[in-house]
N, C-alpha and C positions, 0 to 999 in steps of 0.2 A: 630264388627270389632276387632280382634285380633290384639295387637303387640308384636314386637319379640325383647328377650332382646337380645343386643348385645354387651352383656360385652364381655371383651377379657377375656380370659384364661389367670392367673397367671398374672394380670395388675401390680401387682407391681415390678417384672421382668422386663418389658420392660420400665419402668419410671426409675428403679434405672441405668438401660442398658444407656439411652438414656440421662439423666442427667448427671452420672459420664463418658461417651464418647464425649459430648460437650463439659465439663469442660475440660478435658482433652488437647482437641484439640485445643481448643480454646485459653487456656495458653501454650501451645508448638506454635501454631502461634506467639503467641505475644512476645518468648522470642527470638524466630528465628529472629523476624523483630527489634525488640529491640534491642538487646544486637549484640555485633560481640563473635564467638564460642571462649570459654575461659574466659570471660569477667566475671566479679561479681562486685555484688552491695550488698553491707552489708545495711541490716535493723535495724540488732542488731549487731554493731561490733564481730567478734570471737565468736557469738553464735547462729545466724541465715543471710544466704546471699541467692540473687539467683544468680548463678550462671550457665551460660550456659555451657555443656558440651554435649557429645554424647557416647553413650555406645553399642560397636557391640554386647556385652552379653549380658546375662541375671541379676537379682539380682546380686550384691554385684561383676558385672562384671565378672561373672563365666561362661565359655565358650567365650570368648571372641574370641577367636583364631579359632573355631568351629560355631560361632553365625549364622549362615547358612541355620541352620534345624529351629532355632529359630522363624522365619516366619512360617514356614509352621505348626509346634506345635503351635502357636496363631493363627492360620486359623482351626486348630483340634481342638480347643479347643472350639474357637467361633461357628463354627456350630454346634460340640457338645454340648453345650448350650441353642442355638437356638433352637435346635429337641428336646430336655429334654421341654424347658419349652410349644413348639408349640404341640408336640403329647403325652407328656406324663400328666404322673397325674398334678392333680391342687394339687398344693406346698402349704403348711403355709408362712407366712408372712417373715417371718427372712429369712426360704428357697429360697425365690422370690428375696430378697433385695440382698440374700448375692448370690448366680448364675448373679442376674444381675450385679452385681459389679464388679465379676470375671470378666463378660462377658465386660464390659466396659472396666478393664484393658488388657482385653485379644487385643480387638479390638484395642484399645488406643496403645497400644503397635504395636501390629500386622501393622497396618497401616504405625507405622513411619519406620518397618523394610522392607516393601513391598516397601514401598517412598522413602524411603534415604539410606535402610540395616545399619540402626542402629540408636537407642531411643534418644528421646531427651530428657535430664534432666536439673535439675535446681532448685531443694530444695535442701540446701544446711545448715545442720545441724551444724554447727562446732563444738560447746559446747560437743558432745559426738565422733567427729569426723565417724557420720556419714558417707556412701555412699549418693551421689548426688541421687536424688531419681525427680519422676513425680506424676501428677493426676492420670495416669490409676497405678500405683504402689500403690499408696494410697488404690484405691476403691480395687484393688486384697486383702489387705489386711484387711478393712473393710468387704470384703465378705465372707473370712475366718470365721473372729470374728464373721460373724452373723450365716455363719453355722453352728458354735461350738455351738451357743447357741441354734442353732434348732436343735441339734441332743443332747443336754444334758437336753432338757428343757423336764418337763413333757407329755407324751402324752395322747390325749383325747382316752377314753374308744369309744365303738360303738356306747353310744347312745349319742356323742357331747360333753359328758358334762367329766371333770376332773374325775379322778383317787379322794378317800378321801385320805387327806393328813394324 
């Protein structure tokens, strides 16, 4: 009797996908129901609050006045993703983590611009005078940092094993 393994393809992709898109969602619900929009609550007086706000842009509110196509570029983005990690090669690890990140912020994002036409925020940095920022913001840029490292990290020769240092 044969069995058949049925691991997924690129599983750590769809775990980083599907934990940073819960978190996400999940504290954008809760500041919605919480808070009335404008509202903050300092944690750390003048150095850290959340604060509820809504952004039609993108990052640092850039397009704001255009944020329009902004949906539909996080719907490109996210299937493009999607197809990368379902038909293409099996990725290294940081590769898996940092696509699923994206993808998490992509969706995270994408969703509240599809539901409301525009993001919900509410990290609220003061100490450096930050922009209001969210969880799918976060993981986008967690998934940067992990592809940087998979595309500067050493790569394995043919037969698996490290390059001699």
């Amino acid at each position: 009797m044969r069995t058949r393994n049925l691991s997924i393809k690129n599983q750590l992709f769809w775990v980083a996908a599907a934990i940073g898109l819960i978190l996400d969602q999940l504290t954008k619900l809760w500041v919605d129901r919480v808070f009335e929009l404008g509202e903050t609550l300092p944690l750390w007086e003048g150095v850290f609050h959340f604060t509820y706000v809504t952004n039609p842009g993108a990052a640092f509110s850039w397009f704001s006045e255009q944020g329009e196509w902004l949906r539909w570029l996080s719907l490109l983005v996210s299937v493009g993703l999607v197809v990368l990690a379902w038909f293409g090669p099996r990725m290294d690890r940081w590769e898996q983590v940092g696509y699923g990140c994206v993808l998490a912020g992509a969706l995270g994002n994408g969703i509240d611009r599809f539901r409301l036409g525009e993001v919900i925020d509410f990290l609220d940095f003061r100490l450096i005078n930050f922009p209001v920022f969210n969880i799918a913001d976060i993981c986008i840029n967690i998934g940067i940092l992990c592809l940087l490292i998979a595309a500067f990290k050493p790569n394995p020769t043919g037969n698996g094993k490290h390059p001699p240092r």
